[in-house]
ZAMI-529314 format. One record per atom (N, C-alpha, C, CB): residue number from 1; chain; x, z, y; residue in three letters. Coordinates in steps of 0.02 Angstrom, whole numbers. Glycine has a CB too. Example, Ala and Ser with C-alpha at 12.3 -4.5 7.8 and 13.67 -1.06 7.14 Angstrom:
    i  ch      xx      zz      yy   aa
    1   A     660     390    -284  ALA
    1   A     615     390    -225  ALA
    1   A     660     390    -165  ALA
    1   A     565     452    -224  ALA
    2   A     642     354    -112  SER
    2   A     684     357     -53  SER
    2   A     645     394       2  SER
    2   A     704     286     -30  SER
***
This chain:
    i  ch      xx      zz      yy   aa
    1   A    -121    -544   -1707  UNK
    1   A     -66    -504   -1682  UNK
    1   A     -90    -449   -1633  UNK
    1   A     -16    -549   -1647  UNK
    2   A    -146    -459   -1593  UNK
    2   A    -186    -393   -1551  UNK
    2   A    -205    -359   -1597  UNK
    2   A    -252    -406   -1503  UNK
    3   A    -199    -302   -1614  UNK
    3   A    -240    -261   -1656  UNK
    3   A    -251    -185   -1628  UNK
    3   A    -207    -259   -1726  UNK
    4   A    -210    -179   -1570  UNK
    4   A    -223    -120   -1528  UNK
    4   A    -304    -122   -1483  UNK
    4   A    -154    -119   -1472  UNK
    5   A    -354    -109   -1512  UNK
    5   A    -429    -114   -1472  UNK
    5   A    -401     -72   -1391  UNK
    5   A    -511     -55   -1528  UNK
    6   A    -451     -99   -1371  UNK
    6   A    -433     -74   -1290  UNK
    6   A    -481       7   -1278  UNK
    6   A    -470    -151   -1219  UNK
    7   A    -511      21   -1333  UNK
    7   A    -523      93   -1329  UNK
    7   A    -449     137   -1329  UNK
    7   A    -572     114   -1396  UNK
    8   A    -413     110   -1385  UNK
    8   A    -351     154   -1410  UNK
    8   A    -305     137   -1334  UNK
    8   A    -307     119   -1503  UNK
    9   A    -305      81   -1311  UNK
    9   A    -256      57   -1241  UNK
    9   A    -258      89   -1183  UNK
    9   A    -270      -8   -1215  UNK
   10   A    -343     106   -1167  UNK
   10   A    -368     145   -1110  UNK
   10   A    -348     214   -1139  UNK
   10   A    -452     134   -1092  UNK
   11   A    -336     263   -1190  UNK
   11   A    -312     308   -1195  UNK
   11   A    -258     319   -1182  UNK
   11   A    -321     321   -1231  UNK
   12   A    -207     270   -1200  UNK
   12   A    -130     282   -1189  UNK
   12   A    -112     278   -1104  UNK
   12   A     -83     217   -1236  UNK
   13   A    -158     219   -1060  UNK
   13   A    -168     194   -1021  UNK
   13   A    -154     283    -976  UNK
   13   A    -235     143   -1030  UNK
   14   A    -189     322   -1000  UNK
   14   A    -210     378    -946  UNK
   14   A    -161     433    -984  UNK
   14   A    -308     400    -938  UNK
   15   A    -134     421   -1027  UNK
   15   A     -77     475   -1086  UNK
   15   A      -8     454   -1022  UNK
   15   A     -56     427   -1212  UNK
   16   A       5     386   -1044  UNK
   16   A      63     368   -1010  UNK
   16   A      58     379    -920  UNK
   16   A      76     291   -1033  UNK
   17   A      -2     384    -914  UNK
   17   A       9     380    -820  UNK
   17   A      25     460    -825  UNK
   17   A     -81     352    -753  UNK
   18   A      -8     504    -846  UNK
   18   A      12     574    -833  UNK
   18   A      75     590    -849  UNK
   18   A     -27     617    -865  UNK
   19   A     104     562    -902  UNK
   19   A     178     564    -927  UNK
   19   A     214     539    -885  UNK
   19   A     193     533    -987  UNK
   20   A     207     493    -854  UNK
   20   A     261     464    -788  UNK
   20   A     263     503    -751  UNK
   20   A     248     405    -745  UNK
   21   A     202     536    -726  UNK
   21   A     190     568    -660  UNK
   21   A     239     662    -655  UNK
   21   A      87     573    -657  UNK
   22   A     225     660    -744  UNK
   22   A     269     707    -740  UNK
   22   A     357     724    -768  UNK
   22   A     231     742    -762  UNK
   23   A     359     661    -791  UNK
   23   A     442     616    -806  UNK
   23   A     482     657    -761  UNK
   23   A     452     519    -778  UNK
   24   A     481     684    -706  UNK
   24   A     548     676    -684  UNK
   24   A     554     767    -698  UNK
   24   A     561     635    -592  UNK
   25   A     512     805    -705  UNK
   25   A     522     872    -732  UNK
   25   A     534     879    -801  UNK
   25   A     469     909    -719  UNK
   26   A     518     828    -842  UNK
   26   A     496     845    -922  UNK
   26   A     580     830    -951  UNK
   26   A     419     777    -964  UNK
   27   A     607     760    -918  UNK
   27   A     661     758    -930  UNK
   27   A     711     787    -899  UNK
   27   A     668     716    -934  UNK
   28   A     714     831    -852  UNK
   28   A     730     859    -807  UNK
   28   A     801     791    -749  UNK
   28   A     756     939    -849  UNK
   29   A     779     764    -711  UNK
   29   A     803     742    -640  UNK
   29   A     744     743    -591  UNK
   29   A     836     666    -640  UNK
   30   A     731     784    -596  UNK
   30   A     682     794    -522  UNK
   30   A     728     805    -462  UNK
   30   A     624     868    -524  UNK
   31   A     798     830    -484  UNK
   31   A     819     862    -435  UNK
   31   A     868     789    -383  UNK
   31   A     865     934    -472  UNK
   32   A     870     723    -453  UNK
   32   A     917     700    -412  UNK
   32   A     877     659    -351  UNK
   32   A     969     656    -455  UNK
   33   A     811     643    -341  UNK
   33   A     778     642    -306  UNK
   33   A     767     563    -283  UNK
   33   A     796     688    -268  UNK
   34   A     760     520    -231  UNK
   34   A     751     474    -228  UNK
   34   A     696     425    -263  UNK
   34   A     797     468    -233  UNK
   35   A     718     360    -267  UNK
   35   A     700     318    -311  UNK
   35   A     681     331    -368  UNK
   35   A     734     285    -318  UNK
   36   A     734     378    -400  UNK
   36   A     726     381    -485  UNK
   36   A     674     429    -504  UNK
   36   A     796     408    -526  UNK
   37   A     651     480    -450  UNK
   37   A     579     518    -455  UNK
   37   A     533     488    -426  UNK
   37   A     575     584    -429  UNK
   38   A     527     452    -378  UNK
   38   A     460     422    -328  UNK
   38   A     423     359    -393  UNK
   38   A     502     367    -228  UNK
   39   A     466     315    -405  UNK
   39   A     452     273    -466  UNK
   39   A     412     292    -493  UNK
   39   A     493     262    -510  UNK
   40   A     414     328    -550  UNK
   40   A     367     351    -575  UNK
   40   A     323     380    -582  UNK
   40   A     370     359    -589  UNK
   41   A     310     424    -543  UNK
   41   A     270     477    -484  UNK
   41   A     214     404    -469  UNK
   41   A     336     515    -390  UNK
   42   A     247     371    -424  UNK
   42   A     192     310    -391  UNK
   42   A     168     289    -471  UNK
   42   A     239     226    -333  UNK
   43   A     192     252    -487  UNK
   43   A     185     209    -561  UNK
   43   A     137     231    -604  UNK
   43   A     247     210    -605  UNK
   44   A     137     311    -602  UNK
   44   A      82     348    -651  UNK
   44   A      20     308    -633  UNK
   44   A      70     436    -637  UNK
   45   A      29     376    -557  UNK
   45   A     -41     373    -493  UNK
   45   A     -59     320    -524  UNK
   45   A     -31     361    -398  UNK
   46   A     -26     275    -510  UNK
   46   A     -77     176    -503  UNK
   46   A     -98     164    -563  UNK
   46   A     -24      89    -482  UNK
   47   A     -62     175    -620  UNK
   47   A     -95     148    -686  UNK
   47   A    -153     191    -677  UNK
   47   A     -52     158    -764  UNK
   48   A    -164     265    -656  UNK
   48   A    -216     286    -681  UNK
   48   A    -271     274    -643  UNK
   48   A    -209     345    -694  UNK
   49   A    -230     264    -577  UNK
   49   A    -313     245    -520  UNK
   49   A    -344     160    -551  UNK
   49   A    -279     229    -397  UNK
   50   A    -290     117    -579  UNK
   50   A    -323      47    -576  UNK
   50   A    -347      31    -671  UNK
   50   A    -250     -22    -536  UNK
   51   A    -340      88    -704  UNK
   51   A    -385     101    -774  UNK
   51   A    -437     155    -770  UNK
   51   A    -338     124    -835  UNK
   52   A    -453     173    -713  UNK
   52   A    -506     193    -691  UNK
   52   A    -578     133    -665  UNK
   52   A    -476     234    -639  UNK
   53   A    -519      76    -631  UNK
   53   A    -550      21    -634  UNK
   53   A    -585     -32    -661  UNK
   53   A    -533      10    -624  UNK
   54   A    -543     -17    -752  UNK
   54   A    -544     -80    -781  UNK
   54   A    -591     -86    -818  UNK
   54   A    -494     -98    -811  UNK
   55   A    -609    -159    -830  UNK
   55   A    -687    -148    -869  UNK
   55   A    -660    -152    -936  UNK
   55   A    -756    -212    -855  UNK
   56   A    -653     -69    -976  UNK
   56   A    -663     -58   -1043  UNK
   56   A    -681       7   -1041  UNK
   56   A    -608     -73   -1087  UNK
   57   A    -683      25   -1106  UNK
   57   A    -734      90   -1135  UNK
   57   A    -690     163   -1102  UNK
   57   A    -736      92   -1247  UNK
   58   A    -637     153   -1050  UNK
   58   A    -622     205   -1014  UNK
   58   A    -628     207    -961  UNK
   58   A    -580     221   -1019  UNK
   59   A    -645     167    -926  UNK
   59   A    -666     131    -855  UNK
   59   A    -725     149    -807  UNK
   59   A    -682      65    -870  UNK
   60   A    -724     188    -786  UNK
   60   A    -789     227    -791  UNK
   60   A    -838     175    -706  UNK
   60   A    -763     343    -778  UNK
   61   A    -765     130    -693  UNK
   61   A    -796      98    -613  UNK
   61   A    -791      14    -645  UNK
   61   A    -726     119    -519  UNK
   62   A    -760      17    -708  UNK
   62   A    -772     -70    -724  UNK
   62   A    -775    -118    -663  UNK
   62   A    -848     -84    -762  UNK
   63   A    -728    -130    -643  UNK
   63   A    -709    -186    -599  UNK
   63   A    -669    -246    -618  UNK
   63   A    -675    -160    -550  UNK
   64   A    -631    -199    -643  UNK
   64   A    -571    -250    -670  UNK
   64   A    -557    -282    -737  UNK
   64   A    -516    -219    -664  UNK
   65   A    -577    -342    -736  UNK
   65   A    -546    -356    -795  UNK
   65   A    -504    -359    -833  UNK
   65   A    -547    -378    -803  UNK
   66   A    -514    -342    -907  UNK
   66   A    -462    -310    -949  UNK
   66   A    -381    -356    -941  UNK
   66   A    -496    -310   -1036  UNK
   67   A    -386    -449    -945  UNK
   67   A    -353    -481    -964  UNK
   67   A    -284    -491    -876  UNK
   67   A    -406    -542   -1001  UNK
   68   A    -330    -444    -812  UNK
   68   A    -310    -405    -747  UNK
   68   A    -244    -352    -760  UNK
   68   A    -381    -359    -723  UNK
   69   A    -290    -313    -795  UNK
   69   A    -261    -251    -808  UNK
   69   A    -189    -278    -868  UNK
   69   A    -332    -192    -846  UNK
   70   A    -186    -312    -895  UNK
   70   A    -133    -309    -923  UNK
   70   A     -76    -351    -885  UNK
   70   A    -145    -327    -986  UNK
   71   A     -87    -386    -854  UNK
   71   A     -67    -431    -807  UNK
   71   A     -33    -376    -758  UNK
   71   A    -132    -479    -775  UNK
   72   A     -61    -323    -740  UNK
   72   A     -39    -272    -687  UNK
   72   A      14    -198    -750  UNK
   72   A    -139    -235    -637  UNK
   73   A       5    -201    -807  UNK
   73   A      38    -171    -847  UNK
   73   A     110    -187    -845  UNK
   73   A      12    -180    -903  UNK
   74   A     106    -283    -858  UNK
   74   A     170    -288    -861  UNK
   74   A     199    -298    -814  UNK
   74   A     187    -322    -894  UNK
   75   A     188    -310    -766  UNK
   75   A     226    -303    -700  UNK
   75   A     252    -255    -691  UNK
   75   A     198    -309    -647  UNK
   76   A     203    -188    -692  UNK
   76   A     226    -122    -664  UNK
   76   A     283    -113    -726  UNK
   76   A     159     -55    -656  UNK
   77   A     269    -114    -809  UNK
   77   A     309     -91    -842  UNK
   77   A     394    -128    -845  UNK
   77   A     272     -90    -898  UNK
   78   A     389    -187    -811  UNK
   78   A     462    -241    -795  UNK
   78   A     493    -198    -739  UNK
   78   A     444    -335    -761  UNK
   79   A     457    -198    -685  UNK
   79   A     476    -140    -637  UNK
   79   A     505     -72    -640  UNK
   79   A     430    -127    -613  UNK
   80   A     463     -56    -668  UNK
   80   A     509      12    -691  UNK
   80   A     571      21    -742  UNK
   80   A     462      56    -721  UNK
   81   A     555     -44    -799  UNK
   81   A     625     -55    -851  UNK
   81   A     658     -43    -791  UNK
   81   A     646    -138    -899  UNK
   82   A     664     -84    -767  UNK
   82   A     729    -129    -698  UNK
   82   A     762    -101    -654  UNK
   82   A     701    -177    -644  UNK
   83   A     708     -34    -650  UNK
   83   A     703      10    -583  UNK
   83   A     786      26    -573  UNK
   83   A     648      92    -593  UNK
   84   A     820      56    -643  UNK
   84   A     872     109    -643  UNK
   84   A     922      35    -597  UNK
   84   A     904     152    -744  UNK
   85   A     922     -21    -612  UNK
   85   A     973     -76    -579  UNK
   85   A     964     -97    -525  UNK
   85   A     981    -132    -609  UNK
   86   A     888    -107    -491  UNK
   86   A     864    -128    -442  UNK
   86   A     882     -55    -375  UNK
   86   A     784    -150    -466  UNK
   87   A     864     -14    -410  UNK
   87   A     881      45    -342  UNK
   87   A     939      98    -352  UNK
   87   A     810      98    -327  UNK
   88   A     980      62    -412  UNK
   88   A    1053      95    -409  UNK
   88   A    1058     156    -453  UNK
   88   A    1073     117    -335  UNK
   89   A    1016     159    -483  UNK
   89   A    1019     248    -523  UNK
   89   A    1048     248    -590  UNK
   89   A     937     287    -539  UNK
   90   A    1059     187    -615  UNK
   90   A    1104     160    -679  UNK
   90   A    1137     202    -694  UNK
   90   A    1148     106    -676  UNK
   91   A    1179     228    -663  UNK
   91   A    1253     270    -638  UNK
   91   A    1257     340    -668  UNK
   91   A    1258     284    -550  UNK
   92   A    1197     350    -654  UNK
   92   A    1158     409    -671  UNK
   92   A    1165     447    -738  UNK
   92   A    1092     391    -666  UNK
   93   A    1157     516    -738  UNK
   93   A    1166     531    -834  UNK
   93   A    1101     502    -872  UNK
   93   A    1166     630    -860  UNK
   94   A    1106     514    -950  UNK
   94   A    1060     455    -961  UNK
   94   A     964     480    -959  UNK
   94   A    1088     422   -1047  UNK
   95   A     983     542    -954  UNK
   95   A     914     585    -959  UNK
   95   A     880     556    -879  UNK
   95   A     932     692    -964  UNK
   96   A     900     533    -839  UNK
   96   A     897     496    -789  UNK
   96   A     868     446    -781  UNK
   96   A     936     486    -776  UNK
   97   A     908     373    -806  UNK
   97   A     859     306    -778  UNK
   97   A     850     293    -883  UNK
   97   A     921     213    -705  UNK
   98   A     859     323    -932  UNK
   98   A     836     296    -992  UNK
   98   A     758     315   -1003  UNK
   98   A     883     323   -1049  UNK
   99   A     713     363    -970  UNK
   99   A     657     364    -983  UNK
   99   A     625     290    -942  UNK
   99   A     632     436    -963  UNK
  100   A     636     281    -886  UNK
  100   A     618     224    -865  UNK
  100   A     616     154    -925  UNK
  100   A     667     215    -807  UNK
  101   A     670     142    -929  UNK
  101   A     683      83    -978  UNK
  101   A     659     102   -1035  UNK
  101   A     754      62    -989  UNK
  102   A     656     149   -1071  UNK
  102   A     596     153   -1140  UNK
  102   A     544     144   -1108  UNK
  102   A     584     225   -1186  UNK
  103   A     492     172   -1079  UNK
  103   A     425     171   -1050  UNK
  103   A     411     118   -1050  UNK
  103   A     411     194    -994  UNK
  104   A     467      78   -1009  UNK
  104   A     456       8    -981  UNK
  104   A     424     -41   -1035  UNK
  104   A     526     -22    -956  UNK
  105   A     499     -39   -1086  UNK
  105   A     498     -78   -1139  UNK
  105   A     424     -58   -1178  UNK
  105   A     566     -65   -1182  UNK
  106   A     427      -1   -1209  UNK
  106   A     374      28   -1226  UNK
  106   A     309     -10   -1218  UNK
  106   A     373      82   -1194  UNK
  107   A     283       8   -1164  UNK
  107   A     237     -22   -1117  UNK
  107   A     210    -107   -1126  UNK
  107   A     275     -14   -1050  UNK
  108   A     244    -122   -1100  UNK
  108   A     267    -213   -1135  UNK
  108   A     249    -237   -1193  UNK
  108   A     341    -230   -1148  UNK
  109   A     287    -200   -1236  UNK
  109   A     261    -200   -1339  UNK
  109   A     200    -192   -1335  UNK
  109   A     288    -128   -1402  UNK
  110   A     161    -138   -1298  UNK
  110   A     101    -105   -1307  UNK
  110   A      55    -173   -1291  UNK
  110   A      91     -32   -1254  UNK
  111   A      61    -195   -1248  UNK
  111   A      16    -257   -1189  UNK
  111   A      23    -302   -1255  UNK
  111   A      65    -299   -1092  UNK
  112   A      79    -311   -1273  UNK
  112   A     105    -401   -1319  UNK
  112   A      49    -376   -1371  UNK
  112   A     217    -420   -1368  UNK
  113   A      17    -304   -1405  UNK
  113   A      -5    -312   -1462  UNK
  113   A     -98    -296   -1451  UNK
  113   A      42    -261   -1513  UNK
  114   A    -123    -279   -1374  UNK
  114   A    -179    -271   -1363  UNK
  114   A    -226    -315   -1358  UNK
  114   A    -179    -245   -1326  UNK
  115   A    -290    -308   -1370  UNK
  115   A    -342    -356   -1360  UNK
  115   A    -363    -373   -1284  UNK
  115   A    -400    -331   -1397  UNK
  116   A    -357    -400   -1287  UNK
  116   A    -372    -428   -1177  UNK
  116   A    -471    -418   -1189  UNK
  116   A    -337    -576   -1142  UNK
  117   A    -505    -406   -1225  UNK
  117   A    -578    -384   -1217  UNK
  117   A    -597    -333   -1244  UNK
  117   A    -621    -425   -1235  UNK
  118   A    -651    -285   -1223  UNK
  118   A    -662    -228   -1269  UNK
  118   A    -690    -260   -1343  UNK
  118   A    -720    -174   -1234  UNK
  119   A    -708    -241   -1393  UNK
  119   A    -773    -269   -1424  UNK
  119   A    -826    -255   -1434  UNK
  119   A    -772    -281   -1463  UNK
  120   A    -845    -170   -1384  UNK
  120   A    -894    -165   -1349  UNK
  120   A    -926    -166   -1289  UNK
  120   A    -901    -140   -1360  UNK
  121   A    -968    -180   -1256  UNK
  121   A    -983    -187   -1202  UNK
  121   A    -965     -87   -1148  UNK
  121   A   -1067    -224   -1218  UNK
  122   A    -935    -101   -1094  UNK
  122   A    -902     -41   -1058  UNK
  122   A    -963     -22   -1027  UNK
  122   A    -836     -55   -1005  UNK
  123   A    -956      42   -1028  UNK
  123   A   -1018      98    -994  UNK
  123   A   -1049      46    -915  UNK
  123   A    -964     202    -961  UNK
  124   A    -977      57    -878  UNK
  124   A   -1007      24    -808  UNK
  124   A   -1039     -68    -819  UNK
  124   A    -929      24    -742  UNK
  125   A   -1029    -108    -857  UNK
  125   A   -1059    -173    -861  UNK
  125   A   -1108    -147    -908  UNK
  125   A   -1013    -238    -884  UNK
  126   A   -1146     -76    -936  UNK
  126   A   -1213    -108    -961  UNK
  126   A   -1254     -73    -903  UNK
  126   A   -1240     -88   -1049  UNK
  127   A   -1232     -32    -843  UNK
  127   A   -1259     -19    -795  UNK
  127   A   -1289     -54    -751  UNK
  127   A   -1232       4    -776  UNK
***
């Protein structure tokens, strides 16, 4: 049922952090401000600073282990589903809190179908 290699994961890994980071212009609510822009803004940042970390073939500081890193995927990606109910932005039009909850979900699917090891050895562990 993994059949997503963690080469193809660490790509999306750094696709999706830039796409969050720029979520709240692309769909346009930048303006309503708060929660429903900081979310994702933070959320990018971190996926991309802690898959900078992780030990696979995009990882360039290999620290973290892969089976880590997904562990920290789905958290962040439950979080952000949740975000629009947890900090009230539900309410909102849908161009608003529905990128959250796809991503989220998204995100989640992505983890349920990845391999938790590279099946090559990562740049920083043959260092």
């Amino acid at each position: 049922m993994r059949f997503i290699p963690t080469k193809v994961h660490g790509v999306l890994d750094y696709l999706v952090g830039i796409a969050l980071i720029a979520a709240p212009w692309l769909f346009g609510f930048s303006a309503v401000g708060g929660a429903a822009v900081i979310i994702p803004i933070v959320l990018g940042v971190g996926l991309i600073v802690y898959s900078l970390f992780t030990k696979y073939e995009w990882g360039p500081f290999g620290f973290i282990p892969m089976p880590v890193h997904l562990v920290f995927d789905i958290v962040a990606s439950l979080f952000l589903a949740l975000s629009p109910w947890i900090f009230g932005f539900s309410g909102e039009a849908l161009n608003v809190w529905l990128p959250h909850v796809v991503v989220g979900v998204t995100v989640i699917i992505v983890v349920l179908f990845s391999q938790p090891q590279p099946q090559t050895t990562p740049r920083a562990a043959r260092a």
